[in-house]
C-alpha positions, 0 to 999 in steps of 0.5 A: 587374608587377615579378617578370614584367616581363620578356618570357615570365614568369608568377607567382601568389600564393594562401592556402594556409591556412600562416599564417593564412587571410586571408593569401597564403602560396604563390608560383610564379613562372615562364618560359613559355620555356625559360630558365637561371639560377643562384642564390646561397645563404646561407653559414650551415651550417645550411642549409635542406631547400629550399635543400640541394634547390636545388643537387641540382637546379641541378647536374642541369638548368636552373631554369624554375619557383621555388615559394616558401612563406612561414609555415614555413622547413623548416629543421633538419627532418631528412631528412623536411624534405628528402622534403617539398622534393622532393615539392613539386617533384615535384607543382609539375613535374607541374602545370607540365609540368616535371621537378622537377629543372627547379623550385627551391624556397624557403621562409621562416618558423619554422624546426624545423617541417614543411611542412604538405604537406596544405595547400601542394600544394593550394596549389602546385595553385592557384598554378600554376592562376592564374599570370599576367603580371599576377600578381608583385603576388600572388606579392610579396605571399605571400612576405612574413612580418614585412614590412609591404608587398611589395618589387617592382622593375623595370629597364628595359635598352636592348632587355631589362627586369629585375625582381625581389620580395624579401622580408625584414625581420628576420635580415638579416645579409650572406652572405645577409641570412630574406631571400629574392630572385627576379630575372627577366629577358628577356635572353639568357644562356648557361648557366652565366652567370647565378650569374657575372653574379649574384655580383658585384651580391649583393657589392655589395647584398644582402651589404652590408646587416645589420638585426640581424646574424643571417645567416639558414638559408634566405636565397638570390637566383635569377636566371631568364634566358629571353632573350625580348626578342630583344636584342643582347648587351651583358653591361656594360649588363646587368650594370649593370641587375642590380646596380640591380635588386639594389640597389634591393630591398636598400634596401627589405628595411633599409628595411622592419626589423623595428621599424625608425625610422632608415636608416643608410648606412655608408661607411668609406673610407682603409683599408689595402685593400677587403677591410678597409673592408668588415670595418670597415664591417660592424662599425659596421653590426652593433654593438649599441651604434651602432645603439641610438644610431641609434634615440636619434637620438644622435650617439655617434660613440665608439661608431663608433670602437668598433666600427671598432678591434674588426673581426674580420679574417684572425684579429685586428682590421682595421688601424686608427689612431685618430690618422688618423681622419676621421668624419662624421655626415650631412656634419658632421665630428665627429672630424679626424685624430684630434682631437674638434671638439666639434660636434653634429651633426644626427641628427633624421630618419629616415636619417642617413650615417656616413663613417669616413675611416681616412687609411690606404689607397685601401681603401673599402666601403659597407653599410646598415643600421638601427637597433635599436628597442624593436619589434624585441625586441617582435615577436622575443619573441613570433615564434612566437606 
């Protein structure tokens, strides 16, 4: 059921006929209680019609309803691609009974084209006609673009449940990484809590993953909150069960990259401070050059050093000695304080862990990543067409 797992929701995917006709293309996903929520959007500055209309709405009331469409992003559409986004909220409120200020909207797709609104209000029409408790399987489905497979999850908390779909498989980059999440739950919160539960668990997972470095115009999280499940309050153990939740559809979006043959987990530990580590780690991870080792299943670990003495940081390079690194490939010490060991270690398979040591600090981040293969140019080429 993933997205309506929780206690109070209903969602639905249809054909709206924006992509192709055999495809569903428009989600509704929404609480049938009065519910609060909040939102983490990309930091891009070109910043989508949706996700501009969002932050009027959230600043106004509190979201009951998010309509996604996939096919067209309706970004750098001008102030007519912000009209369109606030008449599907318009019609989704009517159908809904709500007001669209109570209805957010997202959008993912090819950005600088207009949304077709002869084809997604009817849409928007059906999918509220056909909302259901079993229906987060459809609506995971119509989110979906260049995904080979939908990306659902659920978290069961003592007394509460959390779930969520996400979407993405190219342009995923932190500060957002075209990745678009919705996140459910039956807990009680207040309002105004929700995006400060949320920020930490997006830190730690959907802004620790990059596929091909491109941060995209349209990415966000949404949490919903309806508090149905009559629980205690126990803010720990919730905020424990959302970070998982995060966490695990993060996974999925590296997993399922555009092209991709190889998951990578970077950890780099030892730095000066956290902040550092993350810099570092988001190098390595983005770098050209270690991800295309990644794809030749070769171990170029001059590459990681690379790419770890060249981290943009507080306007110069994150602080780095080359005689104090430590570095292993998948447990296989390759480089020891500094000095080569001149041993080989097994990258074959399909995932492979790279573990920085810096020696320098109790600094540490993680990110994931994958690698950069000969399909991920093939499908971006012809994107469009």
């Amino acid at each position: 059921m993933s997205v309506t797992a929780a206690t109070g929701f209903v969602a639905a995917g249809v054909a709206a006929g924006i992509r192709r006709a055999d495809r569903k293309d428009v989600a509704i996903v929404r609480s049938l209680v009065p519910a609060t929520g909040g939102a983490m959007f990309t930091r891009n500055r070109v910043q989508a019609a949706p996700l501009q209309v969002d932050r009027a709405h959230l600043e106004l009331t509190e979201p009951q309803a998010v309509v996604i469409n996939s096919g067209v992003a309706n970004a750098a559409t001008g102030e007519r691609g912000k009209l369109d986004a606030e008449a599907t909220a318009a019609e989704a409120g009517r159908l809904l009974g709500l007001d669209a200020e109570q209805v957010l909207l997202l959008s993912t797709g090819v950005i600088g084209a207009r949304l077709p609104l002869h084809r997604l209000l009817p849409g928007v029409a059906a999918a509220a006609a056909a909302l259901s408790p079993d229906g987060g399987g459809d609506a995971a489905e119509a989110i979906m673009t260049t995904d080979t497979h939908p990306k659902t999850t659920v978290v069961a908390g003592d007394g509460f449940t959390v779930g969520g779909m996400a979407k993405g498989s190219g342009m995923i980059h932190p500060d957002l990484a075209t990745m678009l999440a919705v996140l459910t739950t039956d807990y009680p919160l207040e309002p105004g809590e929700a995006t400060e539960l949320l920020r930490p668990a997006v830190a730690e997972t959907f802004n620790a993953i990059s596929v091909d470095g491109e941060p995209s115009t349209n990415d966000a999280v949404i949490l919903l909150a309806n508090g149905a499940s009559g629980c205690a309050r126990n803010d720990a153990a919730f905020a424990g069960a959302l970070r998982e939740a995060c966490r695990d559809l993060a996974r999925q979006v590296v997993a399922d990259g555009e092209g991709i043959t190889v998951l990578a987990e970077i950890n780099v530990t030892g730095a000066a401070d956290d902040v550092q580590a993350k810099a570092i780690a988001r190098r390595i991870a983005t770098s050209p050059l270690v991800k295309t080792a990644l794809f030749g299943h070769d171990a170029n670990w001059g590459r990681v050093l690379m790419a770890a003495g060249s981290a943009p940081w507080n306007g110069g390079y994150a602080e780095v000695d080359p005689e104090l690194i430590t570095l292993r490939y998948n447990g296989t010490v390759v480089l020891e304080r500094g000095a080569p060991v001149g041993v080989e270690p097994d990258v074959s398979g399909p995932s492979c862990t790279i573990e920085l040591d810096l020696g320098l600090g109790s600094g540490s981040a993680g990110y994931l990543t994958s690698d950069l293969s000969y399909d991920y140019v093939r499908i971006n080429a012809d994107y469009r067409t």
